[in-house]
Residue, then its C-alpha position, 0 to 999 in steps of 0.5 A: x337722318x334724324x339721329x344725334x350728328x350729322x352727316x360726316x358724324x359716321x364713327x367720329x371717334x374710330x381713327x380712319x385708314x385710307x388705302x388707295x390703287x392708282x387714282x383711287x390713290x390720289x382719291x385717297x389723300x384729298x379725302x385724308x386731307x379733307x378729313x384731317x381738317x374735319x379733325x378726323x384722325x388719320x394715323x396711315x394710308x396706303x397707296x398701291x401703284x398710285x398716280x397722280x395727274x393725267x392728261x384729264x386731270x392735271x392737278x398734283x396732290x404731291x403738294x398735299x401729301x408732303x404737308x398731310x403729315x400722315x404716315x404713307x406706304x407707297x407699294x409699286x410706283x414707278x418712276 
């Protein structure tokens, strides 16, 4: 719109807590991560029963979650 920021400007000072369940897990630390860089604060997030890649998404944010440097809550993952 026309007022003062851009887009991505919503609340840019209220720290953002990602809470995910299953793919909306994996949804939630490429979005962490992509805020992060922005210079979001991100001080948690919450995933329940996440997953990570499946047979129509293959990529693994394992990687990105290891070096987000966020501290995570995993409820309810299987092995």
């Amino acid at each position: 719109g026309d007022e003062e920021g851009g887009e991505g400007d919503f609340l840019p000072s209220v720290p953002l807590i990602f809470v995910g369940h299953s793919r909306g897990a994996k949804l939630s630390i490429k979005t962490a991560a992509a805020m992060k860089k922005a210079g979001r604060k991100v001080p948690c997030m919450v995933l329940f029963d996440p997953v990570d890649a499946t047979q129509w998404e293959s990529e693994s944010v394992l990687p990105t979650l290891a070096k987000l440097g966020v501290p995570t809550a995993i409820v309810g993952a299987g092995a």
